[in-house]
N, CA, C and O of each residue as an XYZ file, in Angstrom:
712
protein
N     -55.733     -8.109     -4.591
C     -54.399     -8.431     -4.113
C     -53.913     -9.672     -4.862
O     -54.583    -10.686     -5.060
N     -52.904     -9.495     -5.173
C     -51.665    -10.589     -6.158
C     -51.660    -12.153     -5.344
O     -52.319    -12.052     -4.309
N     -51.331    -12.973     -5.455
C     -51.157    -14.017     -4.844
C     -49.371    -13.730     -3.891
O     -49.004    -14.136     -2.788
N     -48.702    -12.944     -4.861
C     -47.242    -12.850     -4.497
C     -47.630    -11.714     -3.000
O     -47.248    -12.036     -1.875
N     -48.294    -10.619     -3.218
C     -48.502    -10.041     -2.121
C     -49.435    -10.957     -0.624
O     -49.523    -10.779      0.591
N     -49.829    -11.682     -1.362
C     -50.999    -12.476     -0.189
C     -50.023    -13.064      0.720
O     -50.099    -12.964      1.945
N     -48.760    -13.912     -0.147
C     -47.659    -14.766      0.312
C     -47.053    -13.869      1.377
O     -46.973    -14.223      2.553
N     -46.699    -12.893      1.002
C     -45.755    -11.389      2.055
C     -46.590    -11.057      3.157
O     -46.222    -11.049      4.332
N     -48.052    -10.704      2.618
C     -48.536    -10.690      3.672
C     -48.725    -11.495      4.852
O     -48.544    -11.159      6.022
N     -49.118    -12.621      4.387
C     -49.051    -14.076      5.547
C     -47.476    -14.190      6.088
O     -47.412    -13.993      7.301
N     -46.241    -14.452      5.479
C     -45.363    -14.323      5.966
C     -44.660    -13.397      7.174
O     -43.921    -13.781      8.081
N     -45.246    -11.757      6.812
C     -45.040    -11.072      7.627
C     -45.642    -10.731      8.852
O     -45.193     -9.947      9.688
N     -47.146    -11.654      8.924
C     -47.753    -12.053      9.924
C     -47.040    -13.364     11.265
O     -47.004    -13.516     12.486
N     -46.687    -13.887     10.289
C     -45.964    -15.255     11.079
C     -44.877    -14.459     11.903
O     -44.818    -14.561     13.128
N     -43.932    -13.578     11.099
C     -42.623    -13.239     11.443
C     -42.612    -11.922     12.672
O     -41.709    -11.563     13.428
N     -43.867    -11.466     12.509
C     -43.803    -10.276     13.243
C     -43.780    -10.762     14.790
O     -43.365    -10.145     15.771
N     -44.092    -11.469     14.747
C     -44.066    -12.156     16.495
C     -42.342    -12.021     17.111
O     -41.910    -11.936     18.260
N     -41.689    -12.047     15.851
C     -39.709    -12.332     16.149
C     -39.470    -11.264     16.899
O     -39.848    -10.130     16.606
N     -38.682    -11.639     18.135
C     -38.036    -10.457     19.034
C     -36.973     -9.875     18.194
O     -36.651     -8.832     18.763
N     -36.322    -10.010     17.211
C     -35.429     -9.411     16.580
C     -35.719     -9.536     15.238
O     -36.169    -10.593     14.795
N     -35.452     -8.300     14.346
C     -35.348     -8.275     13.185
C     -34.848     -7.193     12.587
O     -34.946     -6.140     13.216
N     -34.100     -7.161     11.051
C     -33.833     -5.815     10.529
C     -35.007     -5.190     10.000
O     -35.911     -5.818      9.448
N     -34.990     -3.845     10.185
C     -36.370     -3.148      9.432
C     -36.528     -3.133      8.388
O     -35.715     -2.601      7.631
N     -37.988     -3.897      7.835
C     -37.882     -4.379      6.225
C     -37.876     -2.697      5.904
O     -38.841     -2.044      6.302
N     -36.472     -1.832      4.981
C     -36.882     -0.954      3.981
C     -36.641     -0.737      2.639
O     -36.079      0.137      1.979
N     -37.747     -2.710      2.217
C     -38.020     -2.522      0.406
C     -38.594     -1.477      0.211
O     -38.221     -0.906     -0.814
N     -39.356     -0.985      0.774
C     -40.899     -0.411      0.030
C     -39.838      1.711      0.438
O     -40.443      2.738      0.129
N     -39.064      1.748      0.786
C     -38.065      3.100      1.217
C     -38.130      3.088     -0.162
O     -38.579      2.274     -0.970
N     -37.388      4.555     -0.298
C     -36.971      5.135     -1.856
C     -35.406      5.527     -1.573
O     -35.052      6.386     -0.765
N     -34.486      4.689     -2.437
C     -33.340      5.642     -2.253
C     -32.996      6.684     -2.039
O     -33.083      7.329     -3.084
N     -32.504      7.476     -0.975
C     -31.697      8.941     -1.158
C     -30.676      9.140     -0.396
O     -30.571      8.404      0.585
N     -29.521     10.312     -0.663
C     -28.571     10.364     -0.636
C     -28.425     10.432      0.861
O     -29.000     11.410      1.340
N     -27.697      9.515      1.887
C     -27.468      9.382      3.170
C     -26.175     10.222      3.606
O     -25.280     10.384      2.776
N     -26.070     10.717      4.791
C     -24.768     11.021      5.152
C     -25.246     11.347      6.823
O     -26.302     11.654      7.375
N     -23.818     11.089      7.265
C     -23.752     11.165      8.614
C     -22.473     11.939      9.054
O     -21.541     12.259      8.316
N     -22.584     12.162     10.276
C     -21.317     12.649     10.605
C     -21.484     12.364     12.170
O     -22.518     12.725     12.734
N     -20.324     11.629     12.962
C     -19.875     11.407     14.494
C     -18.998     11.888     14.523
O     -18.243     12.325     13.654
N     -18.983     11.854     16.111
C     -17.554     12.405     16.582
C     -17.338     11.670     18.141
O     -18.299     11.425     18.871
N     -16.309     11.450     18.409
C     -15.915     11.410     20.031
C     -14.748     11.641     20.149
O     -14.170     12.108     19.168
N     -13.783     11.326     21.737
C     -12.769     12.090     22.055
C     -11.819     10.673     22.430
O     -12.052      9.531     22.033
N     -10.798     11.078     23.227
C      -9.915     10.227     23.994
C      -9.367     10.785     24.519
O      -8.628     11.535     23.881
N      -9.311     10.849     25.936
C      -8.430     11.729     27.014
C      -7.366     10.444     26.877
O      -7.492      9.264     26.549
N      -6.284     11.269     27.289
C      -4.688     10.638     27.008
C      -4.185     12.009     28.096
O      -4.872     12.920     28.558
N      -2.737     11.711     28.258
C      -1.988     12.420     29.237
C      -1.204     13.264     28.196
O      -1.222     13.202     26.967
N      -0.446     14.145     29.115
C       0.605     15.442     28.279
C       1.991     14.312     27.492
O       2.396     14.483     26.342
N       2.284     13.690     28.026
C       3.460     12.211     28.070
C       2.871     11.803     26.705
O       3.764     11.953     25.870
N       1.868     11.400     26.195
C       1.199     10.836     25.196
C       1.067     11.377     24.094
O       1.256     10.766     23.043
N       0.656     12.850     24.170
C       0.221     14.154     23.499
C       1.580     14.246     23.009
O       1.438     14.217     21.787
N       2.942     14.350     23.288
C       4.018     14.726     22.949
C       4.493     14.014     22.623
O       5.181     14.450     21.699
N       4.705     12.660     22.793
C       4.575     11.577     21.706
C       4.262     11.043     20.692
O       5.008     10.591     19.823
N       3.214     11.057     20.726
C       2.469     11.142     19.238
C       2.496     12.642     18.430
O       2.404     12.371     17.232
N       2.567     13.785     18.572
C       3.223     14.899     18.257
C       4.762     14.941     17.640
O       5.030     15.595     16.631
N       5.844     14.077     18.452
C       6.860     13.828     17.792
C       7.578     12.153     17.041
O       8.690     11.665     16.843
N       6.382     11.837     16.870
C       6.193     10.547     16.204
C       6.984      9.452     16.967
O       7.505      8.530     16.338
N       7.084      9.546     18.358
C       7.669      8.732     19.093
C       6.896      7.592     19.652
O       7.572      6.788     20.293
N       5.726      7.369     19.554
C       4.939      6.190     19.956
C       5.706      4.574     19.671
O       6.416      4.268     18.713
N       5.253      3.621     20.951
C       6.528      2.610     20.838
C       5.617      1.648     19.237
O       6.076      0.977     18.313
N       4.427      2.004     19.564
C       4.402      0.722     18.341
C       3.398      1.947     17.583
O       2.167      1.958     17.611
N       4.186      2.833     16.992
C       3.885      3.195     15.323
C       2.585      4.540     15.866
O       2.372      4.835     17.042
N       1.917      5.134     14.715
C       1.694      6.344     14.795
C       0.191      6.034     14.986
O      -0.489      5.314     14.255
N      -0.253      6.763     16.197
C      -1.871      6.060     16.555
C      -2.684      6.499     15.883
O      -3.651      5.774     15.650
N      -2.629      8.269     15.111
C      -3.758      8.696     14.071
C      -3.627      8.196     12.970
O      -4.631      7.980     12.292
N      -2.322      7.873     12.491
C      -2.384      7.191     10.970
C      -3.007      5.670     11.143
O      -3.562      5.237     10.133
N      -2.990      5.044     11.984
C      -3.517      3.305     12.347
C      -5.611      4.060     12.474
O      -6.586      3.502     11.970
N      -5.621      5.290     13.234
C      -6.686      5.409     13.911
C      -8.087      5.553     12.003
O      -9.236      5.283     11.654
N      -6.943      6.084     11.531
C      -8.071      6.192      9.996
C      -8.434      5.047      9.725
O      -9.598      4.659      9.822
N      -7.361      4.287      9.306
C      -7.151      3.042      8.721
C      -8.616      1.843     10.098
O      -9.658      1.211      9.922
N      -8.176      2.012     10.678
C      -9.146      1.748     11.531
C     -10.561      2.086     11.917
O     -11.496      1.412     12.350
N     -10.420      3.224     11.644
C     -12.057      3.675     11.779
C     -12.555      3.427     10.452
O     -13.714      3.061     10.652
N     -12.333      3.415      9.136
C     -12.723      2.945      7.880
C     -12.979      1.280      7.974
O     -14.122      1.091      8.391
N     -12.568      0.550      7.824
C     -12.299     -0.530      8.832
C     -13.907     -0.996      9.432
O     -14.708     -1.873      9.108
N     -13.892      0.035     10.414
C     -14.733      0.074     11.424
C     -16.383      0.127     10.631
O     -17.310     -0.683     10.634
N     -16.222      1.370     10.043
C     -17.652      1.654      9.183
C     -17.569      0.389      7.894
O     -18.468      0.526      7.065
N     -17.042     -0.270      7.750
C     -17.237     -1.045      6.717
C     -17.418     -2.327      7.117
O     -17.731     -3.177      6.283
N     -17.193     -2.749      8.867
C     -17.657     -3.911      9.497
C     -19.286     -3.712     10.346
O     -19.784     -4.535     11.114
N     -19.856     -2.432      9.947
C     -20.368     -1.940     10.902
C     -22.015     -3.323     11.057
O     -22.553     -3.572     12.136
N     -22.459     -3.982      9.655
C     -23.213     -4.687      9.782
C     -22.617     -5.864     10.607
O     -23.170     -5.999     11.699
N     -22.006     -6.403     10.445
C     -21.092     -7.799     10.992
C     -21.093     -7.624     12.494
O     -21.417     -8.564     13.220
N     -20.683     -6.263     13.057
C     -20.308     -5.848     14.496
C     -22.160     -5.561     15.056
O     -22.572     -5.927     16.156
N     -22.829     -5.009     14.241
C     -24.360     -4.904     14.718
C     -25.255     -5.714     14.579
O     -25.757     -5.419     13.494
N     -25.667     -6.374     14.900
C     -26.364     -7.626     14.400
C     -27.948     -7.017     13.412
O     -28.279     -7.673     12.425
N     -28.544     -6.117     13.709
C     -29.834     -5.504     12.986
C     -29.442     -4.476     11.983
O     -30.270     -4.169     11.125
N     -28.411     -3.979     11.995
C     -27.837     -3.032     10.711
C     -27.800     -3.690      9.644
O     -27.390     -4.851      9.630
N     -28.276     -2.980      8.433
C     -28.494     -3.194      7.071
C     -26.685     -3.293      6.520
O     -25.858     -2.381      6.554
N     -26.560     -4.228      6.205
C     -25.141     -4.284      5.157
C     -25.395     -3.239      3.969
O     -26.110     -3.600      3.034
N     -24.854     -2.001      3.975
C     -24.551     -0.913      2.733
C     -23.670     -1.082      1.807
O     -22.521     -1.385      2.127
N     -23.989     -0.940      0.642
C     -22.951     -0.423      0.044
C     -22.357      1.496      0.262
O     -23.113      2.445      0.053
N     -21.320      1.593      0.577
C     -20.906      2.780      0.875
C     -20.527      3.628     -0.584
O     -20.431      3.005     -1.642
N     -20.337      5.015     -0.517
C     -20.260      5.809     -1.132
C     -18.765      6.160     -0.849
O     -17.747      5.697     -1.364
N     -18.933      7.163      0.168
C     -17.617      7.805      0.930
C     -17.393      7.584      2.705
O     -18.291      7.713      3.537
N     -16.338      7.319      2.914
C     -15.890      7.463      4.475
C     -14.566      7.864      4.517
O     -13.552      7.531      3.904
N     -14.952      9.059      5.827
C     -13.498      9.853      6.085
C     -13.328     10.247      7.297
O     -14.118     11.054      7.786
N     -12.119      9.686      8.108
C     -11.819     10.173      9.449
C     -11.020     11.153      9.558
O     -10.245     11.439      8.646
N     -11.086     11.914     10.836
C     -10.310     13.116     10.526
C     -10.207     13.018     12.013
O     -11.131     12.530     12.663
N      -9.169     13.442     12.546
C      -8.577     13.512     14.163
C      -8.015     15.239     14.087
O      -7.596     15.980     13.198
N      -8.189     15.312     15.027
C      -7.725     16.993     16.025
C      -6.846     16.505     17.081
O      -7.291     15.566     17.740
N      -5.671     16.956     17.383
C      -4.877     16.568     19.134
C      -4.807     17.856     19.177
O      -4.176     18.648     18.478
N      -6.013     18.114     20.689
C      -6.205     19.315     21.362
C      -4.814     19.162     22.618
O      -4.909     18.228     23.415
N      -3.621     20.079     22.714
C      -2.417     19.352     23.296
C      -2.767     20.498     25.064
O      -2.086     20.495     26.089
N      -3.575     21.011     24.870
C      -3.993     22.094     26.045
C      -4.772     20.998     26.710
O      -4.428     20.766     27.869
N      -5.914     20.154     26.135
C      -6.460     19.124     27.336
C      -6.417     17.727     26.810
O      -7.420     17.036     26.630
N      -5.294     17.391     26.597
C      -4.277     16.253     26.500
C      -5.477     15.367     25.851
O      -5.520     14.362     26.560
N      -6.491     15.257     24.823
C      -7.118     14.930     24.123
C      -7.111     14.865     22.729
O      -6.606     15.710     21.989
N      -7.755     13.714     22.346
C      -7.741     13.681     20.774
C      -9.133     13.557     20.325
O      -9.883     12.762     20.893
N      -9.620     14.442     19.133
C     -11.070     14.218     18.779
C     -10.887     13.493     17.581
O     -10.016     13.640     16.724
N     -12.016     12.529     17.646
C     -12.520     12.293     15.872
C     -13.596     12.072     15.567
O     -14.500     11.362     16.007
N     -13.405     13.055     14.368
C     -14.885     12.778     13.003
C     -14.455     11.823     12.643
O     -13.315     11.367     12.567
N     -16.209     11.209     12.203
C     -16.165      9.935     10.944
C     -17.304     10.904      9.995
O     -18.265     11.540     10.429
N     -16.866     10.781      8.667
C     -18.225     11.347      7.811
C     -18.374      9.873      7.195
O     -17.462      9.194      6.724
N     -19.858      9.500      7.316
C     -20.095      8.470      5.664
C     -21.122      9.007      5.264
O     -21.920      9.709      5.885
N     -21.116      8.481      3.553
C     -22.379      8.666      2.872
C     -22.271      7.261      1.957
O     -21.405      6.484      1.556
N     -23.772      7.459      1.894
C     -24.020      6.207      0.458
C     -25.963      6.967      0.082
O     -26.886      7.602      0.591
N     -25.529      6.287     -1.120
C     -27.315      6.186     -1.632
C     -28.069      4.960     -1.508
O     -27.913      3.979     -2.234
N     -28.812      5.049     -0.650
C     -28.960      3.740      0.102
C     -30.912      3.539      1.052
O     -31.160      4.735      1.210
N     -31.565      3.139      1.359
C     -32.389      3.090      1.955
C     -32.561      3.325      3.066
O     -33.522      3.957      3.504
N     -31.675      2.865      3.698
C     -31.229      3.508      4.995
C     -30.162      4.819      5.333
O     -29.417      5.384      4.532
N     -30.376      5.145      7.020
C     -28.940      5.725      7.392
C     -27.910      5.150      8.019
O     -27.943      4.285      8.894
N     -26.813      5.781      7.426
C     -25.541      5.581      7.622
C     -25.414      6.085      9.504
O     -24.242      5.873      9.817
N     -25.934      6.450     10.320
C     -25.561      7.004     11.592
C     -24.794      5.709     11.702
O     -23.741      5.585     11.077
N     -25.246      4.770     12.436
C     -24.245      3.718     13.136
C     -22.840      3.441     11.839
O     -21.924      2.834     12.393
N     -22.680      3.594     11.090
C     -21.698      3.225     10.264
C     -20.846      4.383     10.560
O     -19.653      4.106     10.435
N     -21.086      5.611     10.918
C     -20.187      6.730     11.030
C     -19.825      6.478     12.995
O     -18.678      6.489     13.441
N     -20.715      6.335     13.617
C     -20.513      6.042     15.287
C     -19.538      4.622     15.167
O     -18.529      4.527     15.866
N     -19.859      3.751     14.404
C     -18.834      2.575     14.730
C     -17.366      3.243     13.984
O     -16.332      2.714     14.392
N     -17.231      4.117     13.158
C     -16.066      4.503     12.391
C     -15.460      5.016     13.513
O     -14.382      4.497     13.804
N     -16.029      6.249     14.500
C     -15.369      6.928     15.244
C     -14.938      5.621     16.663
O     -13.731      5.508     16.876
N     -15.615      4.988     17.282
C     -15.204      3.808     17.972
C     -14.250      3.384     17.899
O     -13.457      3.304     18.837
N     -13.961      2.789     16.173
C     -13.189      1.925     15.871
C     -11.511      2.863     15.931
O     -10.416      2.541     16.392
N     -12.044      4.198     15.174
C     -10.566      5.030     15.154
C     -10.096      4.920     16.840
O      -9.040      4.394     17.193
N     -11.208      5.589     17.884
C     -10.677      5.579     19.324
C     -10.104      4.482     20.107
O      -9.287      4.507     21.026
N     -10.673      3.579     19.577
C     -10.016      2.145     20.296
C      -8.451      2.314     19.484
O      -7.473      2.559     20.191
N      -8.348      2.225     18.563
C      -6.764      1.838     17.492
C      -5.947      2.752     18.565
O      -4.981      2.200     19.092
N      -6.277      4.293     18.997
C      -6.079      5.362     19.743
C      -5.213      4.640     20.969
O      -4.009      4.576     21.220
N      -6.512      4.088     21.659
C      -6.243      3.563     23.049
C      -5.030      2.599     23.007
O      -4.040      2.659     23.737
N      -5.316      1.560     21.874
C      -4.719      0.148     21.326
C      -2.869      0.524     21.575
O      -2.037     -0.143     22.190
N      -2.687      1.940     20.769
C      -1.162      2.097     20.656
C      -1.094      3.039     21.871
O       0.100      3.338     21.854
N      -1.582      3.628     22.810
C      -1.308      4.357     23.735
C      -1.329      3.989     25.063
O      -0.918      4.630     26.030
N      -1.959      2.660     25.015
C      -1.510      1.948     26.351
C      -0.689      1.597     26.747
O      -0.513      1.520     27.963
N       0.309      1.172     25.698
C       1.737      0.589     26.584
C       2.225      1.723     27.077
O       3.007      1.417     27.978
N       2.157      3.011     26.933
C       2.600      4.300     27.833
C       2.111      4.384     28.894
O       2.816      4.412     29.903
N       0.388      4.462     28.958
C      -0.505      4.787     30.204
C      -1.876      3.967     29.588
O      -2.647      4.024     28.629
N      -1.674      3.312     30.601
C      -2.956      2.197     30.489
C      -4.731      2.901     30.874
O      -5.844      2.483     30.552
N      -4.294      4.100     31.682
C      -5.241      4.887     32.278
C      -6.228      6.206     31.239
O      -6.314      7.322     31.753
N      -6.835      6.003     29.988
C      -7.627      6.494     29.270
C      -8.926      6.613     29.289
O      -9.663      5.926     29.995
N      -9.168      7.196     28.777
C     -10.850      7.239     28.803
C     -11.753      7.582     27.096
O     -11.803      8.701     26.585
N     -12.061      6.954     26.796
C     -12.754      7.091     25.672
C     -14.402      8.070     26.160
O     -15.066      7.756     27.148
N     -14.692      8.982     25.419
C     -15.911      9.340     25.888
C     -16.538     10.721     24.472
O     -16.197     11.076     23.344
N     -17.514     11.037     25.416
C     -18.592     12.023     24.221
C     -18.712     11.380     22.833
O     -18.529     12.063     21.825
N     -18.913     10.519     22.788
C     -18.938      9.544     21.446
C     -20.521     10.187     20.770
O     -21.460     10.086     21.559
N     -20.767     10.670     19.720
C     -22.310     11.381     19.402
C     -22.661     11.714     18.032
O     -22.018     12.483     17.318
N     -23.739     11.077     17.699
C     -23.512     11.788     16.422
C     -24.219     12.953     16.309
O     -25.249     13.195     16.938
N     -23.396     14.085     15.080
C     -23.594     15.569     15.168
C     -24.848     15.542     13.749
O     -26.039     15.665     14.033
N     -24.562     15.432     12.792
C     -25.506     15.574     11.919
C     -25.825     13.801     10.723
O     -25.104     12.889     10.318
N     -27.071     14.110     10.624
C     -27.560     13.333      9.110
C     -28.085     14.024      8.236
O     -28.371     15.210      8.403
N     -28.304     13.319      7.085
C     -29.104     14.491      6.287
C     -30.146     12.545      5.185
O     -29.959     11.381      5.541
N     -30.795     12.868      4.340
C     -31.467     12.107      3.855
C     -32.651     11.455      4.323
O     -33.107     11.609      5.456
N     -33.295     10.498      3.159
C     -34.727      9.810      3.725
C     -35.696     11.064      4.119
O     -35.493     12.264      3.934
N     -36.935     10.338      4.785
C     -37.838     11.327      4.980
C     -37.997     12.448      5.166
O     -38.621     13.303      4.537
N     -37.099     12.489      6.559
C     -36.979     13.785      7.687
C     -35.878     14.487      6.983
O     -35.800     15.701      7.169
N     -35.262     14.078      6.425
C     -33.869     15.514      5.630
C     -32.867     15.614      6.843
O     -32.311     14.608      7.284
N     -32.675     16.809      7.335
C     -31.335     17.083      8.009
C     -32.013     17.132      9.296
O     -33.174     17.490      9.494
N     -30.863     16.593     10.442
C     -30.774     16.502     11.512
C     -29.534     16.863     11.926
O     -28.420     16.607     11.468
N     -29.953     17.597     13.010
C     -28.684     18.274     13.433
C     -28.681     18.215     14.979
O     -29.549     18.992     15.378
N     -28.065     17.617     15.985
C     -27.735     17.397     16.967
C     -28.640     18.224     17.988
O     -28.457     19.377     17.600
N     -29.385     18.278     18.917
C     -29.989     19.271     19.659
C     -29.670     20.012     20.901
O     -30.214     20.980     21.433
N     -27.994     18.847     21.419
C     -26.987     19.679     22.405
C     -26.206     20.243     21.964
O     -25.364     20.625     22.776
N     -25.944     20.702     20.293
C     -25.207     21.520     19.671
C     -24.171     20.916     19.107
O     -24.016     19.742     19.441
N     -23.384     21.385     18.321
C     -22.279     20.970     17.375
C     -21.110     21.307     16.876
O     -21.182     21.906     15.803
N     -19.939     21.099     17.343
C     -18.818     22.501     16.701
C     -18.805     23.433     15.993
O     -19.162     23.325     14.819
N     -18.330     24.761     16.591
C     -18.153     25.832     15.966
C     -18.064     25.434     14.594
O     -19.114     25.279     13.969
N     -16.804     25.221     13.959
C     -16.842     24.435     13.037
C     -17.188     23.756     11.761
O     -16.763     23.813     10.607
N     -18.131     23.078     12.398
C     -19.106     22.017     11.803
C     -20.140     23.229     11.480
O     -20.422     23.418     10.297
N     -20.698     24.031     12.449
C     -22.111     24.916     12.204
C     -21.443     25.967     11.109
O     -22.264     26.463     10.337
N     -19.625     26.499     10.885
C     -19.422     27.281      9.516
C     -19.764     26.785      8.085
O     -20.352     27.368      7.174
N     -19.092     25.227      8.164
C     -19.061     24.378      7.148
C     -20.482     24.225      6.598
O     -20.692     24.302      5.388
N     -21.665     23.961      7.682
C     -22.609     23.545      7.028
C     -23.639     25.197      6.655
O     -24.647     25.237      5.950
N     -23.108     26.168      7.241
C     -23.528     27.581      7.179
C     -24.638     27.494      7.896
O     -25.649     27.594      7.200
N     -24.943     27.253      9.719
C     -25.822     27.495      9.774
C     -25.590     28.337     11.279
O     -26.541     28.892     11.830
């Protein structure tokens, strides 16, 4: 053993005692990360038709909600205190207004090539879009609910693909053909 490894080793003896830390992954091998979340926002019919006819009092909540959930995945180390700061690849939000149960869904996809996964960087994306959601839809009805917040798939690192085990949009299971 090296003197430089002896040093790591003793160090990581001292340190392991710390109630908090990020997971050392030098010794990981890069590969291609990706994630995908999703959650909802119940909103009322009043809301739904509002934002449908671009009448919201302060400005359009899915166009703020991207801008925001990108935003979101790109603060995601700063907002987590043990998350690895990434460099990102790609991030993309995408919203649905289901106007039958006065709801709005959103995906976050990220990827990077990176040591880690991207999951929490795609869960804080979708957060961040639902709050912006809530943010412009309260001065209508203060009474919302943010919920089913989850992530549906990863893929990379050891284990390869993961795919949700309470299931995943129709959808999502064409796209990925399974």
């Amino acid at each position: 053993m090296n003197k430089n490894n002896k040093i790591e080793d003793s160090l990581n003896k001292i340190f392991s005692t710390s109630g908090y830390k990020m997971v050392d992954v030098s010794s990981k091998e890069v590969t291609r990360r990706k994630a995908l979340a999703v959650g909802e926002i119940i909103l009322n019919a009043e809301i739904i038709e509002m934002i449908k006819n671009k009448k919201m009092p302060k400005g359009d909540p899915l166009a703020i909600a991207e801008v925001s959930g990108i935003n979101g995945v790109k603060k995601t180390s700063e907002l987590i205190p043990l998350c690895h700061p990434l460099s990102l690849d790609h991030i993309s939000i995408h919203s649905e207004v289901h106007e039958s149960k006065n709801l709005i869904t959103v995906y976050c996809l990220v990827s990077a090539n990176s040591k880690t996964g991207v999951e929490m960087e795609a869960l804080s994306g979708v957060n961040s879009a639902l709050l912006a959601i809530y943010d412009l839809s309260k001065i209508v009805e203060p009474n919302l609910k943010i919920t089913n917040t989850r992530l549906l798939v990863k893929s990379g690192g050891k284990k390869g693909l993961w795919i949700n085990p309470n299931g995943i949009p129709e959808k999502i299971k064409k796209v990925l053909n399974l």
